[in-house]
N, C-alpha and C positions, 0 to 999 in steps of 0.2 A: 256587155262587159267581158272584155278577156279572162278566158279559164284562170284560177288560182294556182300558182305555179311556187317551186321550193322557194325562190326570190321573194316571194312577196312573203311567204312567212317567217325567210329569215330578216326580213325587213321587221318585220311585227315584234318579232324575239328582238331585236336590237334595239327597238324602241321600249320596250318594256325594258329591258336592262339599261337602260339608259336613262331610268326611273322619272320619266317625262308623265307617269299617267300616277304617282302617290300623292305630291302634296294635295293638301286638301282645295287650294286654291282653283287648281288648274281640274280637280274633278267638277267643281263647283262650277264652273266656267262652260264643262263639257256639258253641264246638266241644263245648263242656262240657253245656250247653243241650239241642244235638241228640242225644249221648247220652244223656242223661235225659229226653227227648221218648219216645226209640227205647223205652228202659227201660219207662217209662210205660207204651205203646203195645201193646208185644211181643205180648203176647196178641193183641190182634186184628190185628195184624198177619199174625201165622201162619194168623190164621182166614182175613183176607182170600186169604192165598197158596194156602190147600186152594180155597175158592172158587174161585178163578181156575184153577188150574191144578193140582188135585189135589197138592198139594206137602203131602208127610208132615213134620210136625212136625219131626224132625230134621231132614230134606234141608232143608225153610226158613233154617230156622234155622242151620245150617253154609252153606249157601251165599248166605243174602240177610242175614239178621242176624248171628250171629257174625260176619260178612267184614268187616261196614261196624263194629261195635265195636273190632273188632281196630284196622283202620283210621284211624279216630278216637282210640283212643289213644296209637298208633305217630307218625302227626300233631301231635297236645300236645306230644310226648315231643319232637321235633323241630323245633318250630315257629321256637324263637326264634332256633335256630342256622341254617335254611333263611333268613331274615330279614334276618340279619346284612351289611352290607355289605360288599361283596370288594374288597379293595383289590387291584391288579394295577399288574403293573411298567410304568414309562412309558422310552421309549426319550432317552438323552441328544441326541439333537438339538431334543426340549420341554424343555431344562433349563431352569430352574427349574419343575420343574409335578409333580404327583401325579395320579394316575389311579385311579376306582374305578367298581364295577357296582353299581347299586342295581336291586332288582326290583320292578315297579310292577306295581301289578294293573289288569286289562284296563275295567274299570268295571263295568258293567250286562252280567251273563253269561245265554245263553238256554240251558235243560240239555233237551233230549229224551230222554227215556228209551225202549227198546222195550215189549216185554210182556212178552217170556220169563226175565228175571230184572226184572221191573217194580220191587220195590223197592231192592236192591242197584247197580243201573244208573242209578240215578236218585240216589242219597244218597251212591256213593260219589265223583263228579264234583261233587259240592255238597258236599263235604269239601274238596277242591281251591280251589272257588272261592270258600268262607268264608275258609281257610288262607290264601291269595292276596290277601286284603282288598275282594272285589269284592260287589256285590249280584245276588240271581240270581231270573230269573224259569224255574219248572220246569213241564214239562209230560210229564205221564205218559202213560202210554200209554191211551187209550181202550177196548183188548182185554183190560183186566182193570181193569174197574170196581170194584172192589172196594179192590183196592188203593189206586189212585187215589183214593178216597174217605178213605181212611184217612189215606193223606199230606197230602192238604187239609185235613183236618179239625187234622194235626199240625200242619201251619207257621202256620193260623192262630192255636191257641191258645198257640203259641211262640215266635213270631218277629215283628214289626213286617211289615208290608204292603208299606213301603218299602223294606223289604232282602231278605226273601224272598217270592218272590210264587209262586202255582200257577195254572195257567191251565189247564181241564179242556176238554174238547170232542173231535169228528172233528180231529185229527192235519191229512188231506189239506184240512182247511178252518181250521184255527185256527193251525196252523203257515206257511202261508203269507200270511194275514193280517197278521200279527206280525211278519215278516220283511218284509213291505213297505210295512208300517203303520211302523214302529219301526227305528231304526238302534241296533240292540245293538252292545258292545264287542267281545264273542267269541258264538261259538256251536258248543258241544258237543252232538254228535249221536251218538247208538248207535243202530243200525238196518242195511237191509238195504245192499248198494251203490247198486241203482237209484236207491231216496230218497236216499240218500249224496250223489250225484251233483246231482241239483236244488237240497240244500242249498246245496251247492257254488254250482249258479250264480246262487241266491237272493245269498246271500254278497256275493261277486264283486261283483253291482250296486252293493253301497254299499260295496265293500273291505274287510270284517268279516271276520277271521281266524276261520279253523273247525278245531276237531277233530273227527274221523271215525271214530268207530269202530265198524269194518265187519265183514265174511264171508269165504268164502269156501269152498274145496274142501280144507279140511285133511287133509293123508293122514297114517297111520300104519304104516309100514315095521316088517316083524318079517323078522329077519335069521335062517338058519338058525341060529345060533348062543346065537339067544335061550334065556332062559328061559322057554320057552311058557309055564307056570303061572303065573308072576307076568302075561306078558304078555296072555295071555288073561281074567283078573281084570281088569288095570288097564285093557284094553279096554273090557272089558265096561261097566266101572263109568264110563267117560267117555264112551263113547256112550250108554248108556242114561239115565242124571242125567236128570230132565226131559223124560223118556220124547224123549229126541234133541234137543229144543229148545237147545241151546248153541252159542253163537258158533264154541267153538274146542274142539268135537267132533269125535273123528275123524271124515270124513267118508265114508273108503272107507280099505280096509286093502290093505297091499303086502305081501303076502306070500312070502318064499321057497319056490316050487316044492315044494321036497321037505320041505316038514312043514307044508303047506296042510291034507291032511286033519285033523293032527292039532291043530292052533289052533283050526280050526273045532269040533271035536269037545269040548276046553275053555273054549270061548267059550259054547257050548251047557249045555254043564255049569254055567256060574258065573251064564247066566240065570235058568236053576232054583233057583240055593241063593241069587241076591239076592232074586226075586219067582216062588218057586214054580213048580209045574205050568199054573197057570192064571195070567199076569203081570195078567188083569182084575180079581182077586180081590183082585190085592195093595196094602197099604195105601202101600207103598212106591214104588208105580208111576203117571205121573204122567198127564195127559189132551193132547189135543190142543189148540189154543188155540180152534179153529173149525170149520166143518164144511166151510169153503172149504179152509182147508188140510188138513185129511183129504181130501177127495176128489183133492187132485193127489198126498199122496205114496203114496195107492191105485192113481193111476194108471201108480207107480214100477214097479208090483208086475208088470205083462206086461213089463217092459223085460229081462227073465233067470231064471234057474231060483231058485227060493226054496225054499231049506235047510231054512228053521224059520221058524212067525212068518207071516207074510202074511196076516193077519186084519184086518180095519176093521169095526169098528161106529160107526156115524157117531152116532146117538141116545146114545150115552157117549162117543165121543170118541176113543174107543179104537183106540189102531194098536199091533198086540203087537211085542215085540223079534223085526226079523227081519234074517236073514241071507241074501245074496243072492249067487251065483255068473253066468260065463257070459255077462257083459255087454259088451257091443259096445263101442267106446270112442267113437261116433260117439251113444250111445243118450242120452236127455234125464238122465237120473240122474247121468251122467257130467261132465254140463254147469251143471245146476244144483249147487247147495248147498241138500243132502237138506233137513237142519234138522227132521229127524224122526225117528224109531227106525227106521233103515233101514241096514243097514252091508253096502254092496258089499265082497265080498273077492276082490280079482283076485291074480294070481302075479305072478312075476319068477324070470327065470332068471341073471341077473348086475344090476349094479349101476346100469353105463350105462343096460339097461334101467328100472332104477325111475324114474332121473332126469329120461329124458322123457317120462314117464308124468305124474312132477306136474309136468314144464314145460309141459306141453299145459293144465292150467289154472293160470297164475303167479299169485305172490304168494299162496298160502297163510298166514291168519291164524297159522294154528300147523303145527308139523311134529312129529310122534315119530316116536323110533326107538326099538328094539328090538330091541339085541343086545350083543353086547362086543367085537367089531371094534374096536380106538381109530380104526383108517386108516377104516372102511366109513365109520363114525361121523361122521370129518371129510369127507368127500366130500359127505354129505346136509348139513351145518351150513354147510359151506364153500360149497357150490355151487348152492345153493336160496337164493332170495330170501325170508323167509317173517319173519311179525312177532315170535316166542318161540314158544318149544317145549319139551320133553324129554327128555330122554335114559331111555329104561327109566320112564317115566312119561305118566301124560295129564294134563291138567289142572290140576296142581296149581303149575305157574311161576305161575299168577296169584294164588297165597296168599303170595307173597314180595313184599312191599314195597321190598325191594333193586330188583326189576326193575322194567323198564319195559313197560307193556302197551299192545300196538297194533300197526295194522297195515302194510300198505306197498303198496303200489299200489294194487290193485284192492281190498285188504283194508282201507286205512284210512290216513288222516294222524294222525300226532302220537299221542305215549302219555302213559299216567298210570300211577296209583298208587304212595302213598308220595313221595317227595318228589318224585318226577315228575308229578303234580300239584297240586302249589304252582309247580312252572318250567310247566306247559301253562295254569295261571289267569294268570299276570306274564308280563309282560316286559322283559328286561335295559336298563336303562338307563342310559347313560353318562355320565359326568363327570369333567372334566380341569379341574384348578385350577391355574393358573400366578401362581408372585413378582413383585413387581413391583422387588424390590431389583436384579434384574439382567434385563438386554434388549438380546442382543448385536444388533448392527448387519445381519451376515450376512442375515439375513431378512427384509430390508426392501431395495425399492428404491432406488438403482441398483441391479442385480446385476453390473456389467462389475467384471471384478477377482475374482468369488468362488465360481468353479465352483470350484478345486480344494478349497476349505474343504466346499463343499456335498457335492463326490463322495465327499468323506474321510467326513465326519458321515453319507451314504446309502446306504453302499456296505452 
């Protein structure tokens, strides 16, 4: 694709003022489009996903395409009543006047997608900002060319140039081009904090509101009281996804003291019966994204005693499910966010203890817990700052369109999904209509003579 050039964005600005992307018909129509693009596509889509990142046919498809259909038609199903204007109460000292919220969309949207869910991360934030009535220019991630090639190749046989654009290239060189070439509306970013944070101050310069969504050290607490078998399973299965690569992967487990041997021992077990004696072998089990990041979470592997698992083969990509004990809290694994099949399991002997365990790295993307305490339960929801989470699960808060996804500090600004991105593409804007059949005097110049009316009507 030819570089993005002033042309093309002042093409995009003209179609948005030319209010081709508001009524609701004609979003409704784009939304309808993208899933029949997707449909189309499916196939090599999936192909692209094994390419890039060894993604088995189901795992794809449940986690990057089924998520964003689902999505798209929960979206439809909702659109016109997300739309709808709010009428809201106006206080009697505007009397004669009405008051209402209309939701405007932000204009020309920039969507950065990462690599490790590259096409779901990238289509489901352009579900948002079609929903919202804005135009969007997309840039996928460079670390899985494949993908990326696929989604270009989709929006230009589906879409007008003017209203969706793809912009391919190095990220650290085509991303900050763009942002300082160009004064976008919004700018949605997924990725790590570090680049988080630049977006941020790219941003800032022209005053361009950003969503952020980040990392971080997600922990998962198993209470004595757990059901280890379930919790060992649902462990297992949300660290490993993506052979670790997930935003809001456990990233270290908290376990209660007195049945550490015995989680670890079922967390082992449920490696085996997901990907086998050999997890290299399994079609199921997914690669690394590069050989840069295999060698640093190789480097995890002196940082404590390793259970199971600590294997790298860099020439496949390969870093097996491992388990790790015995780590200092001062050690780099503890600091970083793994972001790779690496699952520190440290104890806790009471509760306080767990607490500042993950206060020591704040704002966790996600939190689970695991147990049936209702009071333990409310101490870690209540007193942990942390984006969404689970109770007795990993994962799976981000397949509910009720919620809101994203993070909080260091994790992330602003959420979506479900009608929480069509409010992250718009925003609220006000309107108060006043009569002109009546216009009491109170409100006008002189005021000597009319506090006590005013204090009455203020109070």
């Amino acid at each position: 694709m030819k570089d993005f050039n002033p042309n093309d964005f002042n093409n995009m600005q003209a179609f948005y003022a030319a209010r081709h992307t508001i009524p609701f018909t004609f979003r409704k129509a784009q939304l309808i489009q993208l899933k029949k693009a997707i449909l189309a596509n499916e196939a090599a889509i999936l192909q692209a996903l094994y390419q890039d990142l060894h993604k088995s046919a189901e795992e794809a498809f449940a986690t990057e395409i089924g998520f964003i259909y689902k999505e798209i038609s929960h979206t439809i199903s909702h659109l016109k009543q997300w739309m709808e204007v709010e009428k809201v109460s106006t206080p009697f000292l505007l009397f004669p006047s009405s008051s209402k919220v209309m939701r405007e969309p932000w204009g020309i949207c920039l969507i950065i997608a990462p690599w490790n869910y590259p096409f779901q991360l990238l289509m489901a934030p352009l579900i948002g900002a079609i929903a919202g009535g804005n135009t969007a220019v997309l840039k996928p991630s460079e670390m899985t060319p494949q993908t990326a090639a696929i989604v270009e190749k989709m929006m230009i046989e589906n879409f007008d140039p003017n209203y969706i654009s793809v912009v391919v290239g190095n990220g650290a060189e085509v991303v900050p081009k763009l942002m300082n070439e160009y004064r976008f509306d919004h700018v949605f970013f997924t990725g790590s904090t570090a680049v988080g944070k630049q977006i941020a101050m790219m941003a800032a310069e022209k005053l361009v509101p950003v969503s952020l969504e980040l990392g971080g050290k997600s922990p998962c607490i198993v209470d004595k009281d757990a059901d280890l078998s379930i919790a060992a399973k649902r462990i297992a299965w949300g660290k490993f996804t993506n052979a670790g690569q997930t935003c809001v992967a456990p990233d270290y487990v908290l376990v209660h003291a007195s049945v550490k041997a015995k989680l670890i021992g079922l967390i082992q077990k449920n490696i085996e019966q997901f990907y086998g004696k050999d997890p290299q072998l399994s079609p199921e089990y997914g690669r690394i994204i590069n050989k840069n990041r295999l060698q640093k979470l190789e480097s995890y592997f002196a940082e404590g005693n390793i259970i199971c698992g600590g294997k790298a083969i860099p020439e496949d990509l390969y870093v097996a499910p491992t388990l790790m004990d015995n780590i200092l809290p001062e050690a780099t694994i503890m600091k970083d966010e793994i972001f790779g099949p690496i699952l520190p399991i440290l104890t806790y002997e009471n509760v306080e203890d767990a607490v500042m365990t993950i206060r020591n790295n704040p704002n966790p993307l996600s939190l689970y817990y695991f147990g049936n305490n209702r009071k333990t339960e409310k101490i870690f929801t209540d007193q942990i700052s942390f984006g969404g989470g689970c109770i007795n699960n990993t994962l799976v808060h981000l397949a509910n369109e009720a919620l809101p996804f994203g993070g909080v500090g260091n994790s992330g600004l602003g959420n979506y999904h479900g009608k929480f991105s069509f409010e992250a593409f718009t925003r609220p804007k006000s309107v108060l209509k006043s009569g002109t059949w009546l216009d009491p005097s109170f409100k006008y110049p002189p005021y000597k003579g009319k506090l006590k009316i005013l204090k009455w009507l203020m109070k």
